[in-house]
MDTraj code that builds the backbone (N, CA, C; nanometers):
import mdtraj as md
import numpy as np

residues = "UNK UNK UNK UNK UNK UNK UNK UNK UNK UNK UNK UNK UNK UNK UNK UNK UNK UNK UNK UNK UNK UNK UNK UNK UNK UNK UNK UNK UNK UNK UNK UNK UNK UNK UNK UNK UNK UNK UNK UNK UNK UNK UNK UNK UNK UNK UNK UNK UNK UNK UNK UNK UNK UNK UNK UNK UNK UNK UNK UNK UNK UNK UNK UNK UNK UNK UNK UNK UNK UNK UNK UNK UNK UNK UNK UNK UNK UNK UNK UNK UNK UNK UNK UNK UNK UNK UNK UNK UNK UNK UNK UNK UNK UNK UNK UNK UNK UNK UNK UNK UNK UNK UNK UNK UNK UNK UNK UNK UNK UNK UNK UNK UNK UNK UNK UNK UNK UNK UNK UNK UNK UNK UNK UNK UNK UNK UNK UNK UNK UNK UNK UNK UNK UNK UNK UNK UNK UNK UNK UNK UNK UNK UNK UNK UNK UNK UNK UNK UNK UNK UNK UNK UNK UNK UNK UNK UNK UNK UNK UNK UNK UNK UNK UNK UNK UNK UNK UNK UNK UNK UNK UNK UNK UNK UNK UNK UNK UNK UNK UNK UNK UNK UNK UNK UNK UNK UNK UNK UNK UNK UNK UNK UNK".split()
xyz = np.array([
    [-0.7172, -0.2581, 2.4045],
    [-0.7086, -0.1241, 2.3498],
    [-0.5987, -0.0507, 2.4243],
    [-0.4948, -0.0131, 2.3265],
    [-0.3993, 0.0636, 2.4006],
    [-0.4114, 0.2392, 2.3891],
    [-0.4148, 0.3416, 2.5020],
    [-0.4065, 0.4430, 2.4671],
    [-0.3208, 0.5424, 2.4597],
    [-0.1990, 0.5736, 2.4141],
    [-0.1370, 0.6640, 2.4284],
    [-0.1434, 0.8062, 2.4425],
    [-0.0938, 0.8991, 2.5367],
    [-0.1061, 1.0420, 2.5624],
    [-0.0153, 1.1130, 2.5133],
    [0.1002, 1.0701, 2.4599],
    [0.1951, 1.1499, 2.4305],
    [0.2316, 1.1770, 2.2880],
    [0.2295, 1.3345, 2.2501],
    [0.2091, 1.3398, 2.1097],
    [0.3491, 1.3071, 2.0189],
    [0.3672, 1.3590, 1.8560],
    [0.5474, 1.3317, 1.8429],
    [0.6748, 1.2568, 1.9334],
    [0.6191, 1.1729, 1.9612],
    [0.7140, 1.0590, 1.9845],
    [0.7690, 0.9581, 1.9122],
    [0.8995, 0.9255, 1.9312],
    [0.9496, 0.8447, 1.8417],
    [0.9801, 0.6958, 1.8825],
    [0.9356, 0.6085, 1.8306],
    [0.9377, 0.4968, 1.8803],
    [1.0429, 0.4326, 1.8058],
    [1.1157, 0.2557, 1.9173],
    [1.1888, 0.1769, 1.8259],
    [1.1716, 0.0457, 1.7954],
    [1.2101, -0.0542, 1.8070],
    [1.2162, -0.1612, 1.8234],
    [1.1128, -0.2547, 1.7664],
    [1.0255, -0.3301, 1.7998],
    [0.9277, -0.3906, 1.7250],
    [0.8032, -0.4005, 1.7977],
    [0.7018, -0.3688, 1.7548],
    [0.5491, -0.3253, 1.7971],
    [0.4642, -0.4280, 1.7139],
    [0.3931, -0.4205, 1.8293],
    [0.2753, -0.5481, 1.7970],
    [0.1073, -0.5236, 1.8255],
    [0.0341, -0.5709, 1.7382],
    [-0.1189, -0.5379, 1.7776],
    [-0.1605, -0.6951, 1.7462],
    [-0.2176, -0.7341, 1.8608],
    [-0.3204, -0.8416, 1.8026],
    [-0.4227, -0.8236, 1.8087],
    [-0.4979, -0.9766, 1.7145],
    [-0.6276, -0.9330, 1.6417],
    [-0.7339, -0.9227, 1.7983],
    [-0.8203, -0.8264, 1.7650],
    [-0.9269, -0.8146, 1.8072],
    [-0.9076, -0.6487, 1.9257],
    [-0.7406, -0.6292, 1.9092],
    [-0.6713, -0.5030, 1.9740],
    [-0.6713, -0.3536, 1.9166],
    [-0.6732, -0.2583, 1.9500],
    [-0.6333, -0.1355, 1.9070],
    [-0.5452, -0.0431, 1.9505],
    [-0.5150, 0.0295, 1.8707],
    [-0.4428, 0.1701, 1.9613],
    [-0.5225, 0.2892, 1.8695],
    [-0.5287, 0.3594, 2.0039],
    [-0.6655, 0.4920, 1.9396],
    [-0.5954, 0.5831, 2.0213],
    [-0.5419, 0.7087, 1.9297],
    [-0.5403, 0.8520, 1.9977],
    [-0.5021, 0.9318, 1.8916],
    [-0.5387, 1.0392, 1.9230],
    [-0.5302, 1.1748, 1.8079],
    [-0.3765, 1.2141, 1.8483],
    [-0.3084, 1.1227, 1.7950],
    [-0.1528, 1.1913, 1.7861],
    [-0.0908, 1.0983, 1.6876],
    [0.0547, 1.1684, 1.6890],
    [0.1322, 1.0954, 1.5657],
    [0.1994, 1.0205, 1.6314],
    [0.2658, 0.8965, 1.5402],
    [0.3433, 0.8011, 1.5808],
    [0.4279, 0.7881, 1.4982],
    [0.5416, 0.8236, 1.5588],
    [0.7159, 0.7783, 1.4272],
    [0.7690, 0.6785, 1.5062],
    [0.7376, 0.5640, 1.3848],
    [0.7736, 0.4354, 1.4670],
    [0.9368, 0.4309, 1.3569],
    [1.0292, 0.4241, 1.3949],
    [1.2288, 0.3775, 1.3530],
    [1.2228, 0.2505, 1.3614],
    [1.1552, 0.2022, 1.4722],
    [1.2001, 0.0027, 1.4478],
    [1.2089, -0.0562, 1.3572],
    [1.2165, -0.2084, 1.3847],
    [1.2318, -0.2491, 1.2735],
    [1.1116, -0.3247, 1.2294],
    [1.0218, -0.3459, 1.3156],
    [0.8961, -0.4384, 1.2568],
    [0.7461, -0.3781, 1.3443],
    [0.6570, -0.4300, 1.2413],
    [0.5266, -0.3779, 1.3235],
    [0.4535, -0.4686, 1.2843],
    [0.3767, -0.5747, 1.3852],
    [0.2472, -0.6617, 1.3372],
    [0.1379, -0.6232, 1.4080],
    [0.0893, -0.5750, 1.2627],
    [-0.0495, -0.5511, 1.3351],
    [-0.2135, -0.6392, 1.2728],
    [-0.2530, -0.6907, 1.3102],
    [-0.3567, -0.8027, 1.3261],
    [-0.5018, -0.7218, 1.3856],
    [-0.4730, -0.6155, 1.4076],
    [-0.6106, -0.5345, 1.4845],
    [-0.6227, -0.4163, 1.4143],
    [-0.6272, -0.2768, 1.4867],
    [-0.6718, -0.1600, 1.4276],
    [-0.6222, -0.0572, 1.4691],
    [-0.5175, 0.0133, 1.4023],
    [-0.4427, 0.1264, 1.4638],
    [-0.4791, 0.2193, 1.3670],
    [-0.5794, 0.2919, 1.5243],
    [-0.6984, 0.4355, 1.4509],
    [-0.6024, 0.5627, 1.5409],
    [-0.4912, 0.6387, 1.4556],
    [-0.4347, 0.7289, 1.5030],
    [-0.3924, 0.8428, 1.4582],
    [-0.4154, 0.9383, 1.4533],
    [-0.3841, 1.0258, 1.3566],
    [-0.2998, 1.0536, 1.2378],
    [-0.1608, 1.0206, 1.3003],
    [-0.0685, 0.9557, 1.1828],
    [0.0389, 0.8267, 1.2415],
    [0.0533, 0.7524, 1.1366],
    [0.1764, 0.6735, 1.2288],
    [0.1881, 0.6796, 1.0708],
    [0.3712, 0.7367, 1.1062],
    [0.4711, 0.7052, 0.9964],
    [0.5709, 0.6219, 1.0240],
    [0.6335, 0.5759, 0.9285],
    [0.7316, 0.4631, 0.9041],
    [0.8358, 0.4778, 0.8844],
    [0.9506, 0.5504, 0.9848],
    [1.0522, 0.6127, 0.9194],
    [1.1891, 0.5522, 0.9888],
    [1.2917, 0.6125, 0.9397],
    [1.4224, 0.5517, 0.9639],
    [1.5082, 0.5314, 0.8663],
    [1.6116, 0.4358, 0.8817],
    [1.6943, 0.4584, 0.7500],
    [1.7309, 0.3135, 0.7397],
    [1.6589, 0.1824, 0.7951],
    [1.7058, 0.0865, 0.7664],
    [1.5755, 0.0136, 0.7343],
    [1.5653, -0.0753, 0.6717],
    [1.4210, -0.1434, 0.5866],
    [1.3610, -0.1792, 0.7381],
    [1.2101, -0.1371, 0.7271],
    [1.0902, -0.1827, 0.8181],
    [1.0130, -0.2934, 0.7590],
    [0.9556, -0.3622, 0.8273],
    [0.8477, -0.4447, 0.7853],
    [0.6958, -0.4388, 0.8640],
    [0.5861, -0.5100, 0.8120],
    [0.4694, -0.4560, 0.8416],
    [0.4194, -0.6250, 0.8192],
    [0.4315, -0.6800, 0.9266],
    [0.3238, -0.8347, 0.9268],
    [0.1893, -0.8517, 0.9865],
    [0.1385, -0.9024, 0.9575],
    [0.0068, -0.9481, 0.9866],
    [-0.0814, -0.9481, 0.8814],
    [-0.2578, -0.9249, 0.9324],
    [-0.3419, -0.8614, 0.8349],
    [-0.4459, -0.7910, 0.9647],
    [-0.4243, -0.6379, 0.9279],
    [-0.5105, -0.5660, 1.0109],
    [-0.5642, -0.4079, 0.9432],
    [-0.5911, -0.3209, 0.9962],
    [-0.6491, -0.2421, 0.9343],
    [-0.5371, -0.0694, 1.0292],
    [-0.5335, 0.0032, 0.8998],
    [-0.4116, 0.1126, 0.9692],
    [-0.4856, 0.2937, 0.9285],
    [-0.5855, 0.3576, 1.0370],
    [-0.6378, 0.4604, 0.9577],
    [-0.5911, 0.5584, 0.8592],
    [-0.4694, 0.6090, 0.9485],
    [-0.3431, 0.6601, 0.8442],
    [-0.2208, 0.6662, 0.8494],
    [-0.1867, 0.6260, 0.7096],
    [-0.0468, 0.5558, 0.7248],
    [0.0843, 0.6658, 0.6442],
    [0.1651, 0.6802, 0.6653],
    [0.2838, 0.7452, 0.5796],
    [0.3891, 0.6735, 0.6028],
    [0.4467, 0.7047, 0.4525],
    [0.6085, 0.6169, 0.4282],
    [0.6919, 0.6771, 0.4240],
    [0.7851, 0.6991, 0.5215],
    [0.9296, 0.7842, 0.5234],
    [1.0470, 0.7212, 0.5757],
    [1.0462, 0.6023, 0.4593],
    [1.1912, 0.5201, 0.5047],
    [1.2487, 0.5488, 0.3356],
    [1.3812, 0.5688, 0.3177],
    [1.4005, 0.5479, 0.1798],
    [1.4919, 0.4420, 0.1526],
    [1.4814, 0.3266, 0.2856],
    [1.4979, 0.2262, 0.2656],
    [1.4059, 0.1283, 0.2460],
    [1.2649, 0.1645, 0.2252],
    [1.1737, 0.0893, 0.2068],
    [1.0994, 0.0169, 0.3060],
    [0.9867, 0.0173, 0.3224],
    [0.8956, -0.0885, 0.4286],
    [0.8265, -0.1981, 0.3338],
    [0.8196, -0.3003, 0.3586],
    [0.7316, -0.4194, 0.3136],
    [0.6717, -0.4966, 0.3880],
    [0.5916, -0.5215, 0.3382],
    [0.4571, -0.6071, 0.3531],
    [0.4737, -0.8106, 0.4042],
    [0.5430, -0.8210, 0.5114],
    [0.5884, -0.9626, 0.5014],
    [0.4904, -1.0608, 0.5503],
    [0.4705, -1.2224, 0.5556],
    [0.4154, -1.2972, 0.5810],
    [0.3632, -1.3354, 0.4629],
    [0.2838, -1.4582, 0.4944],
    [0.1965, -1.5371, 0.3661],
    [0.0694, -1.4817, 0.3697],
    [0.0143, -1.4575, 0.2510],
    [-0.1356, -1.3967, 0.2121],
    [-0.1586, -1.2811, 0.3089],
    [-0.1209, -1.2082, 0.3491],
    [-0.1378, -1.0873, 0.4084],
    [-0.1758, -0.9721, 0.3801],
    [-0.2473, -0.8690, 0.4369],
    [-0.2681, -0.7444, 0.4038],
    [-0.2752, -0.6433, 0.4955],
    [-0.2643, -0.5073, 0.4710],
    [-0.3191, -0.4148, 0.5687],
    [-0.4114, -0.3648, 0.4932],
    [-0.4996, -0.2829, 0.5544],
    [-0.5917, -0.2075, 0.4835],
    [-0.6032, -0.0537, 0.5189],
    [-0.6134, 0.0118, 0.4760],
    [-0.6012, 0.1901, 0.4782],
    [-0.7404, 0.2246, 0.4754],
    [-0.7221, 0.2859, 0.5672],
    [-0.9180, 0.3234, 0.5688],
    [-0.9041, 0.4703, 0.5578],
    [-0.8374, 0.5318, 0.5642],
    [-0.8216, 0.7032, 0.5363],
    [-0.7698, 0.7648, 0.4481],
    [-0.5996, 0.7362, 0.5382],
    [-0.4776, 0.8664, 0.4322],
    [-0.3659, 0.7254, 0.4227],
    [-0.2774, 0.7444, 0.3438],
    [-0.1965, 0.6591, 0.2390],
    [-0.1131, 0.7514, 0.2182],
    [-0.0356, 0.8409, 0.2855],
    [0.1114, 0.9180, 0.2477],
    [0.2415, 0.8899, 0.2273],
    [0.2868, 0.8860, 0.0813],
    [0.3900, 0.8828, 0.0496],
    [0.4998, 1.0293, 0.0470],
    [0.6576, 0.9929, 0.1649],
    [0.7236, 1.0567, 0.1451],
    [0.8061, 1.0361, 0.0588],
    [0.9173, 0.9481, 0.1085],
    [1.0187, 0.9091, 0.0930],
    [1.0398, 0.7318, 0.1139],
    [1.0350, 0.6698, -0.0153],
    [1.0437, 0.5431, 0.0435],
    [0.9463, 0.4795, -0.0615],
    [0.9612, 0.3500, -0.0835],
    [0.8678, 0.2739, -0.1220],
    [0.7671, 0.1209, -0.0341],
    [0.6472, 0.1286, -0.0293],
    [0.5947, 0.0375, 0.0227],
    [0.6253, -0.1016, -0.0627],
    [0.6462, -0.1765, -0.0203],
    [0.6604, -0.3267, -0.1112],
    [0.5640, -0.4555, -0.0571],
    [0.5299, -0.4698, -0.1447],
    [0.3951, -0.5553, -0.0957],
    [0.4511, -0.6944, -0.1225],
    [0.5160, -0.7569, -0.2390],
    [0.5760, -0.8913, -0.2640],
    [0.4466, -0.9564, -0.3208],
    [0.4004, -1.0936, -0.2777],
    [0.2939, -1.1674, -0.2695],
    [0.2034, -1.0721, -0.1813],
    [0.1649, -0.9656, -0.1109],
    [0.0905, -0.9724, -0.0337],
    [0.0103, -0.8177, -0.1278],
    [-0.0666, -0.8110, -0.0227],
    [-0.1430, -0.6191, -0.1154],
    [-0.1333, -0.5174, 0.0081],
    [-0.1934, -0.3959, 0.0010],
    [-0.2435, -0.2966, 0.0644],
    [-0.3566, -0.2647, -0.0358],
    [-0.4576, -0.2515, 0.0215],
    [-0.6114, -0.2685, 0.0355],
    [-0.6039, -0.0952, 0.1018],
    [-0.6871, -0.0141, -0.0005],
    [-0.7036, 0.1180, 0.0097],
    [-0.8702, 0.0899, -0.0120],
    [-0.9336, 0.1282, 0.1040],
    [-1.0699, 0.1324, 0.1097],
    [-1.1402, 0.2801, 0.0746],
    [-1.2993, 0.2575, 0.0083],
    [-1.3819, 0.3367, -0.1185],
    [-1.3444, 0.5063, -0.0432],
    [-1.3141, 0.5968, -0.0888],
    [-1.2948, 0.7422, 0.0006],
    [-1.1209, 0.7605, 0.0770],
    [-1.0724, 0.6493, 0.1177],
    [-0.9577, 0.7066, 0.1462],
    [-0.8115, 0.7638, 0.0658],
    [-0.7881, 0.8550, 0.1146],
    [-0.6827, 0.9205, 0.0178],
    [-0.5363, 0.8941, -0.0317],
    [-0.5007, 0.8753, -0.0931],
    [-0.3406, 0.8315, -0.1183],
    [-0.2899, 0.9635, -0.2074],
    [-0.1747, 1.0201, -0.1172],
    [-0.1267, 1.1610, -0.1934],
    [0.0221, 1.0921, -0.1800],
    [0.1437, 1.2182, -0.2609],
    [0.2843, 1.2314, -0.2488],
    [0.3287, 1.1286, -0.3092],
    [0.3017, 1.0186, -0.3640],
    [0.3747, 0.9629, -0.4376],
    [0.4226, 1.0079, -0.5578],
    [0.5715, 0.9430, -0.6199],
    [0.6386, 0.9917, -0.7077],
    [0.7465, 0.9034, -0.7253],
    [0.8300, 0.9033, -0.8076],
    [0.9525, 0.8393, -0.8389],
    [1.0330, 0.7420, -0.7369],
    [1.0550, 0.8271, -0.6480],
    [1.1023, 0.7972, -0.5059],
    [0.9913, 0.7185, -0.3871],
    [0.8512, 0.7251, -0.4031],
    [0.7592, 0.6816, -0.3158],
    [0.6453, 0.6241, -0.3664],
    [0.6603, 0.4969, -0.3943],
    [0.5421, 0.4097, -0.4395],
    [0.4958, 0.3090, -0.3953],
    [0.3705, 0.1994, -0.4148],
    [0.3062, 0.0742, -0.3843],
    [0.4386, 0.0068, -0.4712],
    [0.5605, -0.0955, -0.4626],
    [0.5858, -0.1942, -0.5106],
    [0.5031, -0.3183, -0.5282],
    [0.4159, -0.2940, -0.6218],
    [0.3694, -0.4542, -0.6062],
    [0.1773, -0.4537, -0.5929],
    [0.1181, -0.5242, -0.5066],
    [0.0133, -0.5542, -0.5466],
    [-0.1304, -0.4156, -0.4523],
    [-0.1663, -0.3283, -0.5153],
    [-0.2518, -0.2515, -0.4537],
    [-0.3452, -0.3002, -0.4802],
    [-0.4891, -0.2925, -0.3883],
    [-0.6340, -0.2831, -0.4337],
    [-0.6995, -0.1669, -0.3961],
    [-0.8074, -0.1375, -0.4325],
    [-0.8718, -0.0289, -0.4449],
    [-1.0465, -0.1182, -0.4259],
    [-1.1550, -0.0616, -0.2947],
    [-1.2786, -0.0835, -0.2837],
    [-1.3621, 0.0087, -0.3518],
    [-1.3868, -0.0174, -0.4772],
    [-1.4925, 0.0872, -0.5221],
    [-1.6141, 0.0240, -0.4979],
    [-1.7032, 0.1249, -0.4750],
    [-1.8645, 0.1165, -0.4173],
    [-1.9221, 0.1779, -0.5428],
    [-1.8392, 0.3006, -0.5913],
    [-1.9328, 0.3735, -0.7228],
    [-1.8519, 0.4001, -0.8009],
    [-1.8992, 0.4571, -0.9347],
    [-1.8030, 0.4737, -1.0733],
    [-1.7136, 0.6219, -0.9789],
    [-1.5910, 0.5894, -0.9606],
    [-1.5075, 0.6965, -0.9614],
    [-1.3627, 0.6422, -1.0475],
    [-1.2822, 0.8057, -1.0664],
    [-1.1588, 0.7320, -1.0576],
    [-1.0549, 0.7551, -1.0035],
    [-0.9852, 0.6421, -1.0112],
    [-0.8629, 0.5978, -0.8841],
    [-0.7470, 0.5642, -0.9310],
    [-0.6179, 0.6496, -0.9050],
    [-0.5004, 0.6132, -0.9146],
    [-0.4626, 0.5346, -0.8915],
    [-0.3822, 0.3958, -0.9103],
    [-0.2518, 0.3407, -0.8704],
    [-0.1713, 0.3880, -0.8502],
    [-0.0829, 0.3717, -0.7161],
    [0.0418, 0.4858, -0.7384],
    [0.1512, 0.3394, -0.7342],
    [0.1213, 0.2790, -0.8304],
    [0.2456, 0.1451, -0.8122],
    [0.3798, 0.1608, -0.9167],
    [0.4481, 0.0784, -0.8979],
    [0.5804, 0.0525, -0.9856],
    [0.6622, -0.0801, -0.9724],
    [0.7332, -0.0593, -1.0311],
    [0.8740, -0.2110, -1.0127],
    [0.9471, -0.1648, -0.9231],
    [1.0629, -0.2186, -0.9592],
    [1.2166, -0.2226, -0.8618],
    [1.2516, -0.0737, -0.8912],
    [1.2444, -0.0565, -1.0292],
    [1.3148, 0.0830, -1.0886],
    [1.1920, 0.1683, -1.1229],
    [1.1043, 0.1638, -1.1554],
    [0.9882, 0.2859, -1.2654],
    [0.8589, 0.3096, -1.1503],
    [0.8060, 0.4324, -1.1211],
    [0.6893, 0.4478, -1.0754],
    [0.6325, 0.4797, -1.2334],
    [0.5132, 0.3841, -1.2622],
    [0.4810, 0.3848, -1.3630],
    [0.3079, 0.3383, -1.2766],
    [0.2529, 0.4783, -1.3169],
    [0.0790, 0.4869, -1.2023],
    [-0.0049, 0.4304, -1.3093],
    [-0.1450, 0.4028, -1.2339],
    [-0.2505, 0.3615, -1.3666],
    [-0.4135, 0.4021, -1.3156],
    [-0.4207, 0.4694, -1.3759],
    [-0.5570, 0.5161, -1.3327],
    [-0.6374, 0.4562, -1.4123],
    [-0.7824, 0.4312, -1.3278],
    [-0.8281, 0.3426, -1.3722],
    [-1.0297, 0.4067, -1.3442],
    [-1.1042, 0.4236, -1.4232],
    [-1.2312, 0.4388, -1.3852],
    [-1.3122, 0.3323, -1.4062],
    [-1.3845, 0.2202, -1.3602],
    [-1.4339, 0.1389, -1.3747],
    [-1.6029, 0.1408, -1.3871],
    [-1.7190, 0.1358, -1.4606],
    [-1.8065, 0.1275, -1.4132],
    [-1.8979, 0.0303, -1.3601],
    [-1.9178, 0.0668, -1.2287],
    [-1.9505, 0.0051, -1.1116],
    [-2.0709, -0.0379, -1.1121],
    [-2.1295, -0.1640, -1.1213],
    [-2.2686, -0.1809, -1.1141],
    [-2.3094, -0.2540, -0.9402],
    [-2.1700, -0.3522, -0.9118],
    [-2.1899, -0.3831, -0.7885],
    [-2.0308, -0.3717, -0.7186],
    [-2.0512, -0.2874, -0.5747],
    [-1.9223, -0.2876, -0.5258],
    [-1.8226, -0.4125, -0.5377],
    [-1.7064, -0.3896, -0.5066],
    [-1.5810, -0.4717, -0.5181],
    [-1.4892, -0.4011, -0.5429],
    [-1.3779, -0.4853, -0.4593],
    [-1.2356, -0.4820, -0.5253],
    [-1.1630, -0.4577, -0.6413],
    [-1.0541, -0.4016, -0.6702],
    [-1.0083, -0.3961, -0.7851],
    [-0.8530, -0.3985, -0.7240],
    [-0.7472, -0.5175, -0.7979],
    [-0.6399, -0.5135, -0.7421],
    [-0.5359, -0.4854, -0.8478],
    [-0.4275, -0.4378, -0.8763],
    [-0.3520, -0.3652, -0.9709],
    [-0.2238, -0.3917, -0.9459],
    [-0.1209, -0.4292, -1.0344],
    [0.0216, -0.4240, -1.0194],
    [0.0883, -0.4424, -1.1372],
    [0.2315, -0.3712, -1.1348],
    [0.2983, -0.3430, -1.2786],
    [0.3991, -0.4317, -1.2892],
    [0.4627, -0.4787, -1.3590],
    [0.5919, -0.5608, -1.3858],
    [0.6425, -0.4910, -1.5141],
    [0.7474, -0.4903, -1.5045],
    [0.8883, -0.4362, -1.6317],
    [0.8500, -0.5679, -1.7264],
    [0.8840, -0.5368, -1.9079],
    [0.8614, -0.6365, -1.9822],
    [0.7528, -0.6256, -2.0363],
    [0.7711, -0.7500, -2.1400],
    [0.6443, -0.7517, -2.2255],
    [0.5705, -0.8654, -2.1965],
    [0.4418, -0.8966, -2.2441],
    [0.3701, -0.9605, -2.1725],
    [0.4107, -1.1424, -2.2762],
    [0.4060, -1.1999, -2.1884],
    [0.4290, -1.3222, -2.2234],
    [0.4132, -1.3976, -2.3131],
    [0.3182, -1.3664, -2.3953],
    [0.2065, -1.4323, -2.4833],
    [0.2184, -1.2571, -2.6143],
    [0.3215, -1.1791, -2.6068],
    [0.3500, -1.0922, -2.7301],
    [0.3409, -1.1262, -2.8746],
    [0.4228, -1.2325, -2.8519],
    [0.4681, -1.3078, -2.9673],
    [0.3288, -1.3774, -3.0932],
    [0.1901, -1.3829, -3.0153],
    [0.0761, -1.4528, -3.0260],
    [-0.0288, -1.3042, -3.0394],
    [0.0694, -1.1761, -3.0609],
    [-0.0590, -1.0540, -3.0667],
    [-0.0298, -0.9661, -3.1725],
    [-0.0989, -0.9150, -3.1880],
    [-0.0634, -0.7832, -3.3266],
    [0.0309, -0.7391, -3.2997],
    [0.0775, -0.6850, -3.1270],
    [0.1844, -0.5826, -3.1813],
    [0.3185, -0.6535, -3.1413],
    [0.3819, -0.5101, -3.2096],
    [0.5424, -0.5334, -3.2602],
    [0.6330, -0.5321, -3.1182],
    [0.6793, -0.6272, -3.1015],
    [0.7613, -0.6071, -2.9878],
    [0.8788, -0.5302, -2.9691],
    [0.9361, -0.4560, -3.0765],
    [1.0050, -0.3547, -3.0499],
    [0.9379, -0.2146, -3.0958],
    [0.8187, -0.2265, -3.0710],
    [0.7652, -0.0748, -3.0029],
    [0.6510, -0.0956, -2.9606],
    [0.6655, -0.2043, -2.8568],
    [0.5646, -0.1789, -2.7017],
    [0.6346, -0.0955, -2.5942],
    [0.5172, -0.0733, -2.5268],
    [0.5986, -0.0111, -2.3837],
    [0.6698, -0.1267, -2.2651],
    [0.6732, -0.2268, -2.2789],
    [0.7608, -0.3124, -2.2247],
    [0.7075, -0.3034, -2.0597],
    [0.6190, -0.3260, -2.0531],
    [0.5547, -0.2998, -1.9374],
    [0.3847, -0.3996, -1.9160],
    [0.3802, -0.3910, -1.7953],
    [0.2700, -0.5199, -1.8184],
    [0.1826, -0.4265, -1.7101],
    [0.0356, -0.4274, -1.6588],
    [-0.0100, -0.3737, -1.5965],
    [-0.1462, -0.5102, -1.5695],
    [-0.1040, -0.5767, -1.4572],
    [-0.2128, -0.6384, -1.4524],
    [-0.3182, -0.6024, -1.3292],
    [-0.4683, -0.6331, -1.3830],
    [-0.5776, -0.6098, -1.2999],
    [-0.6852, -0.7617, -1.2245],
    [-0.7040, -0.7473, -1.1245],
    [-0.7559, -0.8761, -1.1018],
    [-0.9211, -0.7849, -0.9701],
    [-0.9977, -0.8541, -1.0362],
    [-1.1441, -0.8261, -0.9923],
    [-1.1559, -0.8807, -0.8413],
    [-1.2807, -0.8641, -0.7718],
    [-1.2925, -0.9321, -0.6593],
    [-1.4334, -0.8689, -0.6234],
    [-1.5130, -0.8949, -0.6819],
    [-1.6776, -0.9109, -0.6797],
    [-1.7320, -0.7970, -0.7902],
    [-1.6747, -0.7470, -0.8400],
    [-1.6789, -0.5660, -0.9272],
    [-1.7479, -0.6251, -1.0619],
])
top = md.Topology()
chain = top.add_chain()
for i, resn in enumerate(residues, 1):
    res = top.add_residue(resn, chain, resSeq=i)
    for name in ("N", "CA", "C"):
        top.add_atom(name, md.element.get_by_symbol(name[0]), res)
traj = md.Trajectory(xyz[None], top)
């Protein structure tokens, strides 16, 4: 367990948590480096992601609250990986990019500020416990294109969400007309729900 005392500080270079580690303190963290693996649990008031050259985020660990203020983008690297958000999910400036991997937004925590400029690239999940509903704030390369979604819940689970540009593969085999779909695909994938 690491503790830091010092509030608004700006950090650089590349930061590491391993599993079974933490960092716990009621202050913010502006991490500029270029990489962060975290494998444990960074419970801190805020740690944002900022700078002006692409960050990355490896491992699979858990981040209480997170903000994105690179508008060069942070992503999600390694094989089968995730972080998970147990709180706040703030989008400034910048897009998160997940690739193959997700960010895992657990049942109650908040995701605000996304927009055009600040989205999930790629694969989000969402833990619902009860019928609510829940934004996607995802997109492609080019479109924040969100999807809200209310599910009713008989037993908790997962719900994982991501958009791709285009029409869906199998068009050609459906009623509609392929020159007036929305050219857009929105797929959903379960995980005990």
């Amino acid at each position: 367990q690491l503790n830091i005392n010092s509030d608004n500080n700006i950090y650089e270079g590349t930061f590491s948590i391993d599993a079974g580690a933490s960092l716990i303190n009621a202050l913010t963290f502006d991490f500029e480096g270029n990489s962060i693996e975290n494998n444990g649990y960074i419970n801190i008031d805020a740690l944002t992601l900022s700078g002006n050259t692409p960050q990355t985020i490896l491992g699979t660990g858990a981040i209480e609250n997170l903000t994105i203020n690179n508008p060069t983008g942070v992503t999600l690297v390694g094989a089968a990986e995730f972080q998970t958000i147990n709180n706040s999910l703030t989008f400034v400036n910048g897009n998160l990019i997940t690739g193959g991997n997700k960010i895992s937004i657990t049942d109650g925590a908040l995701v605000s500020g996304a927009s055009a400029v600040s989205y999930v690239y790629g694969n989000m999940e969402y833990d619902f416990n009860v019928t609510e509903p829940f934004t996607y704030t995802i997109g492609d390369a080019s479109n924040y294109t969100p999807l809200t979604l209310t599910p009713t819940i008989t037993t908790a689970g997962k719900i994982r969400a991501r958009t791709d540009a285009g029409d869906h593969p199998d068009i050609s085999n459906s009623v509609i007309n392929p020159a007036k779909s929305v050219n857009r695909i929105w797929s959903l994938q379960d995980d005990g729900v």
